[in-house]
Residue, then its C-alpha position, 0 to 999 in steps of 0.5 A: x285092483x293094482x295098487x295106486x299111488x297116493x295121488x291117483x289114490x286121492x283123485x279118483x276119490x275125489x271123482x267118486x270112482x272106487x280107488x284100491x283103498x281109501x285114501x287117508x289124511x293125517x297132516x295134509x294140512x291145516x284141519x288134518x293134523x295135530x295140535x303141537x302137545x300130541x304131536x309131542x307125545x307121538x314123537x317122543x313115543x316114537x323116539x322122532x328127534x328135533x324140534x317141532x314145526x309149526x304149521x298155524x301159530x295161532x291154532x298151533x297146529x303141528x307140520x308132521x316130518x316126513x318119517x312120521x307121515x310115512x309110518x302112518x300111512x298118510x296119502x296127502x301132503x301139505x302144501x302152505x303159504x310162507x310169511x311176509x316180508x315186508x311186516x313186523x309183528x307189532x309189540x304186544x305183552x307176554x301172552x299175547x300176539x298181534x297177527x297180520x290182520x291187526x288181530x290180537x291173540x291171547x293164551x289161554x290156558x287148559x290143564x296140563x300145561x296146554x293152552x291155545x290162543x284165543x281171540x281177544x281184540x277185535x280192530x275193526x269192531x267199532x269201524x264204519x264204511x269210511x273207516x275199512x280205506x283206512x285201515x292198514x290191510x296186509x298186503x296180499x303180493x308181499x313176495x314173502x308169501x310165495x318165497x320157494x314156493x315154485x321149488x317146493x311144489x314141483x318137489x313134491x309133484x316131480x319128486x313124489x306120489x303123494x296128493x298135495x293139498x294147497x293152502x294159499x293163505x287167502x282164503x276166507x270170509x266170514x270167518x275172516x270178518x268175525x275176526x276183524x269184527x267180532x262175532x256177535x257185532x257181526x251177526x248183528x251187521x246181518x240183520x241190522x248194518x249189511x251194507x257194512x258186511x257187504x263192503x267188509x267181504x268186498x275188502x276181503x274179497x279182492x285181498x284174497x283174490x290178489x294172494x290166491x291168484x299169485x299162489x295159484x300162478x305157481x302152484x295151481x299146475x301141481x296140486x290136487x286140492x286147495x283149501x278154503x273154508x269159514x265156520x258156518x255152523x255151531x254143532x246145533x246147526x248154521x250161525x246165520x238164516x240160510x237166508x242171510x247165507x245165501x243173500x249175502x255170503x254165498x255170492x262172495x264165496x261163488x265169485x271167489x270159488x269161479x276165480x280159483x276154477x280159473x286158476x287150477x284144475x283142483x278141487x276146492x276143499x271145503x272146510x266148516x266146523x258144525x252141523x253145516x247140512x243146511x250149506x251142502x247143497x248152497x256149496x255144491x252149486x258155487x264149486x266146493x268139491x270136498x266138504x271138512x271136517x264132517x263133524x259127525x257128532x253134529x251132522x249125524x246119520x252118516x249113511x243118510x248125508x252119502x245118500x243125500x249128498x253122496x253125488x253132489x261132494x265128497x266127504x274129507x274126515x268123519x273120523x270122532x275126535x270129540x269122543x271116540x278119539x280121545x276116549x275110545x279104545x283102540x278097538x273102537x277106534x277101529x270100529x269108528x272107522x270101519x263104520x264111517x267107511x262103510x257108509x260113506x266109501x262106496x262109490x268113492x267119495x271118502x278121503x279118511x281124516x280127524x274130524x278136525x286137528x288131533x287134539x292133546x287129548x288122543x292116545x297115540x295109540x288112538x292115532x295109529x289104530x285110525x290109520x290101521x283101519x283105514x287100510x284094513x277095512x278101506x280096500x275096494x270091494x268094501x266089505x259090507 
């Protein structure tokens, strides 16, 4: 077969037809990349001069340069909403931030000087119905969210042949609830207050159809993808009854995912953490296209998910960053990737990722193995 371009690559995966090879993602965007210390150690491994850019502060999530995604052999680009304008972080004490939301981060520290920021203020916690009217939302037409954006986007479709990968910014429920709220008060909510998440997802709805649609306005011609996604699953299976999901989540997440069709012919990128087999088929029918991260220590049989939902989704990661990752050798690396392709890359289907972001825990070597097999092992016709 011909060699294709990165973004002919990545569409006729995602149409579950057989490209040359199958594609990789390492940096397209905000569950596909690394966390900003072993980005640190790649680069400076590499000899990459200048100082790191951010992708998500509060996850701290690395933007990998140019040279670096060139070298790994990444088929996809990143694509993100920009900042406000019009709002000022609020003061907050050394260690902490305020987000946009209203929602307070604290650092947290691990070992080796690594830390993350993890939740710890809850602003809507205590509210009531009456109370989310009066609460400050961020506004989703801020023209700070889509400042050059127009130029960066054409660039990118005009100026190369990589598959981009959109990320407006709005773009999430449940886990955007559970923010504001906190989980356990809203897992509560499910059973004992729904008329109070019903009115929460609507406030949230409208908020991310406003931001989406103007993001979409100027980039939907261009993109190849489009991320959204919420934590529906713990690795023993879905925080909530599919019961729940489906009366009071999954119509949200439809309406939402019909607005965005109308908007791009992208498909919609799914991302959930977990053991989310209880979702795939609820998500198949509202639209979602790519499932992420396929967290493999959780989800199992790899083979037996192609087979099941082989047909219905196709599959953007499967890579183990909980074991093989961080504690493999090279060796193995190659071994995890060639098993993951052949049992989800026949008939197209696979776009190769980290299960979820590179954590400081992975060997460069590691990183670089994962991408080495993938073009080893990832040329149509498989090997068995």
């Amino acid at each position: 077969m011909a060699e294709m371009t990165s973004r002919e690559r990545v569409v006729s995966a995602l149409n579950h037809q057989e490209p040359d090879r199958v594609p990789l993602d390492i940096g397209g965007g905000s569950s596909t990349t690394m966390v900003v210390e072993s980005y640190e150690r790649l680069k400076s491994e590499w000899g990459i001069p200048g100082e790191t850019r951010i992708m998500n502060k509060a996850f701290r999530l690395a933007r990998l340069d140019e040279a670096v995604m060139q070298r790994l052999g990444s088929d996809t680009r990143p694509l993100t909403v920009r900042g406000p304008l019009d709002w000022t972080p609020p003061y907050a004490e050394p260690g902490f931030f305020v987000d946009l939301w209203g929602v307070t981060w604290r650092q947290a520290f691990y070992g080796d000087g690594c830390y993350y920021w993890e939740l710890y203020g809850n602003p809507l916690r205590n509210a009531t119905i009456q109370d989310l009217e009066k609460y400050h939302w961020p506004d989703p037409l801020d023209p700070g969210f889509t400042l050059g954006l127009e130029e960066e986007v054409k660039q990118l479709y005009y100026g190369t042949d990589y598959a981009i990968l959109a990320d407006g910014g709005f773009k999430s429920f449940w886990e955007m609830a559970y923010m504001l709220r906190g989980l356990e008060q809203l897992l509560t909510d499910l059973v004992q207050n729904p008329e109070f998440v019903n009115a929460l997802l609507e406030k949230l709805l409208g908020l991310n159809i406003k931001g989406t649609g103007k993001f979409l306005d100027i980039a939907g011609p261009y993109i190849q993808a489009i991320r959204a996604g919420d934590d529906l699953a713990t690795q023993r299976g879905p925080m909530m009854s599919p019961k729940s999901y489906r009366a009071q989540l999954k119509p949200y997440y439809k309406r939402y995912f019909d607005f965005v069709k109308s908007k791009t012919d992208a498909k919609i990128f799914y991302h959930s953490c977990g053991n989310v087999s209880a979702f795939v088929d609820d998500l198949a029918e509202i639209g979602v296209e790519a499932l992420n991260p396929v967290q493999v220590s959780a989800m199992g049989d790899t083979a037996a998910l192609k087979e099941r939902y082989g047909e219905k989704v196709s599959f953007w990661g499967s890579i183990d960053t909980q074991h093989v990752l961080p504690n493999g050798t090279p060796d193995e690396v190659e071994q995890e990737v060639r098993h993951r392709i052949r049992d989800l890359g026949p008939g197209g289907g696979l776009v190769v990722a980290s299960v979820h972001n590179i954590q400081p825990d992975v060997p460069t070597a590691n990183i670089v193995a994962m991408a080495d097999a993938t073009r080893r092992w990832g040329r149509y016709p498989l090997e068995a």
